[in-house]
N, C-alpha and C positions, 0 to 999 in steps of 0.2 A: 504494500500500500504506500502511496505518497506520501510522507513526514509531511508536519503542518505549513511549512514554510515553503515545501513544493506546490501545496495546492495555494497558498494566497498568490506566490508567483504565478499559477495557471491563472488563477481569476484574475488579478491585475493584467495578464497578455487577454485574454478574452476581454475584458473592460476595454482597452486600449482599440482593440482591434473592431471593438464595437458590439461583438456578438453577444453579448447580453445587458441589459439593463441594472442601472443601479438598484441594490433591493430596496423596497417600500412598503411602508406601512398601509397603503391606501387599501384601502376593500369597499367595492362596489353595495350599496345601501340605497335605499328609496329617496328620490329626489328631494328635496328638499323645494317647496312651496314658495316663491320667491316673488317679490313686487317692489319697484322700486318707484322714489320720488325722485325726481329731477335727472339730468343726463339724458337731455333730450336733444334737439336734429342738432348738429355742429361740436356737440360736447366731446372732447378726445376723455375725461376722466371719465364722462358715459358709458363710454367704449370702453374702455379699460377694465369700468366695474364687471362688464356684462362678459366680456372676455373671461376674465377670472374667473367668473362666475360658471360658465360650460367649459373650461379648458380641464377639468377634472369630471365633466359628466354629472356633479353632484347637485345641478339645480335644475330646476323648471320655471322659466319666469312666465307667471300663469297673470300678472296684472301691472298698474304702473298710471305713474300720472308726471310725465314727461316734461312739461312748460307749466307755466302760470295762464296762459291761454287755452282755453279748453279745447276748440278746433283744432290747434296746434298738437298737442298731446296727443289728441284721439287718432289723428292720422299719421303720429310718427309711432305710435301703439298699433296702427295698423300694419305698418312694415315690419313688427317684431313678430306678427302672426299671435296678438292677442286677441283672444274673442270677445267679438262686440260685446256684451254684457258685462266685461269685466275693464272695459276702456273709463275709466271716471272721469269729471268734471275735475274734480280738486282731491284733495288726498285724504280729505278730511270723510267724505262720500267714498271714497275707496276704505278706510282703517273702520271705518261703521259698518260697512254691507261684505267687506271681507271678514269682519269678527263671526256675523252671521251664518256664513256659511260652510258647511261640511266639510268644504275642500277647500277653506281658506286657507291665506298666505300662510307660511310659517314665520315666514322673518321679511322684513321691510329695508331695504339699502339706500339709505339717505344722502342724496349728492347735490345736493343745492347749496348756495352762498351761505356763510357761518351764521348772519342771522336770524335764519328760519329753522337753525339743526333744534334747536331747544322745542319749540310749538308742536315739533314732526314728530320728533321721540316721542314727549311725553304724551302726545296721542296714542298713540301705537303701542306704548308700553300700556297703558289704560284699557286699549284693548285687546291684553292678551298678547300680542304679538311681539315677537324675538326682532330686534334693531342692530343693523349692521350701519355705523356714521361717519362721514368723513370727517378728518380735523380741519382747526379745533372744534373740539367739542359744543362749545358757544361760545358766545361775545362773553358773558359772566358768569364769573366765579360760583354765585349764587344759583345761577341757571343749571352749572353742571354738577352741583352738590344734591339739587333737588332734584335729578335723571338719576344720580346714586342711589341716594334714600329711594328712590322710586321701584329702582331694578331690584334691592334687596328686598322691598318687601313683594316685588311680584318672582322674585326666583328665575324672572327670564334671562337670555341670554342677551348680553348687549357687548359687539365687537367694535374699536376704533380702526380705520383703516389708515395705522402707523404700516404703511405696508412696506416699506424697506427692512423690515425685522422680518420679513420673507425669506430672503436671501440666506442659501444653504449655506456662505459662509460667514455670514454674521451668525448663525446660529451654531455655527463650527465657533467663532468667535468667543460666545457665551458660553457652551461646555467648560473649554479650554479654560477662561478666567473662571470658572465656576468651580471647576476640578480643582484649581491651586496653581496650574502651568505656570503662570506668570509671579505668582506669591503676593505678599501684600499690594495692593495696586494704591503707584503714591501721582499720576498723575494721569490726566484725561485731558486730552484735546480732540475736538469734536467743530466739524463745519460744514454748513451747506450754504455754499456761495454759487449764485448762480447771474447770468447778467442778462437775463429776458428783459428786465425793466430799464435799462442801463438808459434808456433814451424816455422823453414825456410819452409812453403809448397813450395814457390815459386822452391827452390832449387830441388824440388823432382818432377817439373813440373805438380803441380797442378794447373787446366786450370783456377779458379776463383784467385788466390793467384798470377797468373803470370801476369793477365792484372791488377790488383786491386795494383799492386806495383808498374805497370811502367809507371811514370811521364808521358810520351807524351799520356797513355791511358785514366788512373785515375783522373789525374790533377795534381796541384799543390802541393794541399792537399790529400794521399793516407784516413787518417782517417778522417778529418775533412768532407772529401765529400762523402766516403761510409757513415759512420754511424751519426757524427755530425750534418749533415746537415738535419738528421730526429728529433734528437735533437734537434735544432735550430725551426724548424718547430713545433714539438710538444710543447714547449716553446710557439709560439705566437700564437697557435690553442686554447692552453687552456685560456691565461691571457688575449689575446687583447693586448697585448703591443707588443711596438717591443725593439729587442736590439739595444739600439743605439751604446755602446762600448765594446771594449774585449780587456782584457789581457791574452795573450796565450804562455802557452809552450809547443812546438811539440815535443817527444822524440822520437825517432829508440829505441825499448828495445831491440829486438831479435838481438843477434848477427848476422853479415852477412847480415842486413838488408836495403837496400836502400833508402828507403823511412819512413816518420814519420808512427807509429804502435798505438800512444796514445799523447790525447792531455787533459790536463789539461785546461780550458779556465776561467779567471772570467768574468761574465756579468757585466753591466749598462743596465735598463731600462728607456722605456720614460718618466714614470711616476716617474724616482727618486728608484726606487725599486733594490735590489742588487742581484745576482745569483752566481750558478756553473756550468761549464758544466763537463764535464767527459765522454770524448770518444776513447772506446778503442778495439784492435781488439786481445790484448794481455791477459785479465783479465780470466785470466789459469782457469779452472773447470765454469766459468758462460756461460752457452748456446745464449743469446740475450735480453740482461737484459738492455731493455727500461724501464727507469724510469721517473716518474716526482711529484715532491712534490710541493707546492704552500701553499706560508704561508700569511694569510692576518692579518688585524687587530682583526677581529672576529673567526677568525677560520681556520683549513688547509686541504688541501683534497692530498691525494696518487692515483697514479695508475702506477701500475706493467705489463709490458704487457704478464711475463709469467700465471701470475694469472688475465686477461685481462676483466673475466664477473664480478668484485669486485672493489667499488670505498670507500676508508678509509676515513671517514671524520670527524673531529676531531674539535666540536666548543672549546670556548675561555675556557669552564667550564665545559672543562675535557669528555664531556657525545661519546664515540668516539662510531659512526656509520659505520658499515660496509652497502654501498650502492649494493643492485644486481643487475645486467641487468635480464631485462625480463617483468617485471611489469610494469605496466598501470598506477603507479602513480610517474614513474620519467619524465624528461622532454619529449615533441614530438617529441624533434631531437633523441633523445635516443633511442626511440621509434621506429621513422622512419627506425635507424639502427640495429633492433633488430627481429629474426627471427621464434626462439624458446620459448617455455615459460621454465620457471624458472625452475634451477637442470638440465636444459640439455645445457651444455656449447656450448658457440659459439668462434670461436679464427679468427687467422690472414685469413683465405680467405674468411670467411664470412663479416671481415671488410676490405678487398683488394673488395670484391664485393660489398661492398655499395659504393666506390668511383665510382664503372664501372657503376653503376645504378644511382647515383645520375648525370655521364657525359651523359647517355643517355637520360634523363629527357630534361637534357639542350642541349641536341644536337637536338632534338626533338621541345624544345619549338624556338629555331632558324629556324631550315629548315622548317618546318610542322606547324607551327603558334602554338604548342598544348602550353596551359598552365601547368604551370610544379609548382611544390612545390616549396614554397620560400626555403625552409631546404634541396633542392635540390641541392643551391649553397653553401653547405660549400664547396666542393670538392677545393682541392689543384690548384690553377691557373696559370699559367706562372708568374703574379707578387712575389708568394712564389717561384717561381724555381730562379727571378733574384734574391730577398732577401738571399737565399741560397747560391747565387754563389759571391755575396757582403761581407757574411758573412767567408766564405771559404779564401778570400782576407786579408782582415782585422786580423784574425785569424795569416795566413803564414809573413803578415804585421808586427803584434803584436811581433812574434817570433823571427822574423829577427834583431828587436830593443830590444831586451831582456826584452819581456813582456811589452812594453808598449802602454800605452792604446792608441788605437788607433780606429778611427769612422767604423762603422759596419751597417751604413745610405746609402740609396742611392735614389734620385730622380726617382720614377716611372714617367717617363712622362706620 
């Protein structure tokens, strides 16, 4: 018979070569009942949602209420082969007449401007129905505390779509600091610098660039809550810590500009450990340069999410590892999220669709008693969308007092 080290060489040449599949946890289950609000005709995060959503077979999107214009809605609900009965007006006529019936939605995926996430949820939670939301969570602190209290006392499932904590090797990432690889973790840099807005779009009536800047839409924070707040996220996904303070300065670069465009932030962590954030929508020539570095006492790990199937890892004594997704000898959550074998890249909707499979798992193991994979709950929870909307505070807080350090804590009931 083959000693153990001949047969992982066999599978690593079969990996390589392509002839088999990375192993996976996924097993085939009853669709899951699906309706969503917003991402309707021109939306690429629409597309994305809906992507995610059948790229694992694990949904049926049986209803939906697409625009704020009801003619609009019903005939882009027609091109997704919704049946007329189930085309609504408003969402509010869709979460009432879906409660109602037999073969209502299971779960509701919320993708409209941040402030209408709060009014959507807590309908839907009201009635019954499991919430999948885009961030942030809301415009207020107080908004996203009452979606908490809300979920605990209805037991349903509610996911935030931090969907970059998809990615099989951020979650190779997180084992790794989780196991001890790196040892006490004494620093954390973290950034998402992107330069979409680098010029006035808003001026020129570009439709993402005009709600993304105006206060009563966006929030408080125009950058901190687009793009920081996945920063923020990606930060406590990978270390297990939380921040507990920030010093922040919010700048307007772009002349003509209303709203903050880049924020500088320094962290504190729970554990004593020090960071940077760097979030920006101005960072002229970088396309969505999600970063995050982690440096321990033993060693430090990288990941880039343009370069998103490579994990850099770098012990104490120099010997620097580039880690791949795909193979069968990094961790099972890695695993779990991983599709392809090795040299065929996987990027942002294959990890946007491991969150939509890992909420199915658990939407499933609630209503249908099925047992689900423990690696099924990493998925982003309403307590990361309140963390998020705590941290967004604190930040605008920080700024207003000219960087001073201020708490970035909040009590999860």
């Amino acid at each position: 018979m083959p000693t153990q080290s001949e047969q992982e060489k066999e599978t690593r040449r079969e990996l390589l070569e392509g002839n088999i599949m990375p192993e996976t946890t996924k097993q085939p289950k009853r669709k899951v009942r699906l309706g969503i609000v917003g991402g309707g005709p021109g939306s690429n995060i629409g597309e994305a949602h809906r992507y995610a959503a059948r790229l694992d077979n694990r949904y049926a999107l049986v209803t939906g209420v697409f625009a704020s214009d009801a003619e609009r809605s019903q005939s882009f609900a027609a091109t997704l082969d919704i049946a007329p009965e189930r085309r609504y007006s408003s969402w509010q006529e869709m979460a009432e007449r879906e409660a109602q019936r037999a073969d209502g939605l299971d779960v509701v995926s919320i993708m409209t401007p941040n402030n209408s996430h709060y009014a959507i949820a807590k309908t839907f939670l009201e009635h019954g129905i499991d919430v999948i939301c885009d961030k942030p969570l809301t415009t207020e602190l107080e908004q996203a505390l009452e979606l908490l209290r809300l979920q605990r006392q209805t037991g349903l499932i509610f996911g935030v779509t931090y969907c970059y904590s998809g990615y099989p090797m951020v979650r190779q990432a997180r084992e790794m600091v989780r196991s001890g690889e790196l040892g006490e973790i004494r620093l954390v840099q973290v950034e998402h610098a992107s330069g979409w807005a680098s010029t006035l779009l808003e001026a020129e009536g570009h439709k993402q660039a005009l709600w993304r800047t105006t206060p009563s839409i966006a929030g408080k924070s125009s950058v901190v809550g687009d793009l920081g707040t996945h920063a923020h996220h990606m930060a406590r996904f990978v270390t297990g810590l939380e921040i507990s303070e920030v010093s922040a300065e919010l700048s307007s670069i772009v002349p003509g500009r209303q709203v903050d465009d880049n924020a500088h932030i320094k962290l504190r962590f729970s554990n004593g450990a020090r960071g940077m954030m760097w979030a920006s929508m101005v960072a002229t020539g970088h396309w969505h340069g999600l970063r995050i570095r982690v440096y321990g006492e033993k060693g430090s790990l990288e990941w880039v999410q343009e370069q998103p199937n490579e994990l850099v890892l770098r012990p104490a004594d120099g010997r620097q590892q580039i880690l791949t997704r795909g193979f069968n000898w990094l961790s099972p959550a890695a695993q779990r999220a991983s599709r392809l074998w090795p040299g065929h890249p996987e990027g942002y909707l294959e990890a946007f669709a491991n969150l939509y499979t890992d909420i199915a798992d658990a939407i499933l193991a609630r209503r249908d008693g099925l047992e689900a994979d423990a690696l099924a709950y990493l998925f982003p929870t309403v307590e990361d969308g309140v963390l998020g909307m705590k941290f967004i505070d604190a930040a605008v807080a920080s700024h207003q007092q000219n960087g001073q350090w201020t708490d970035a804590l909040v009590a999860l009931i």
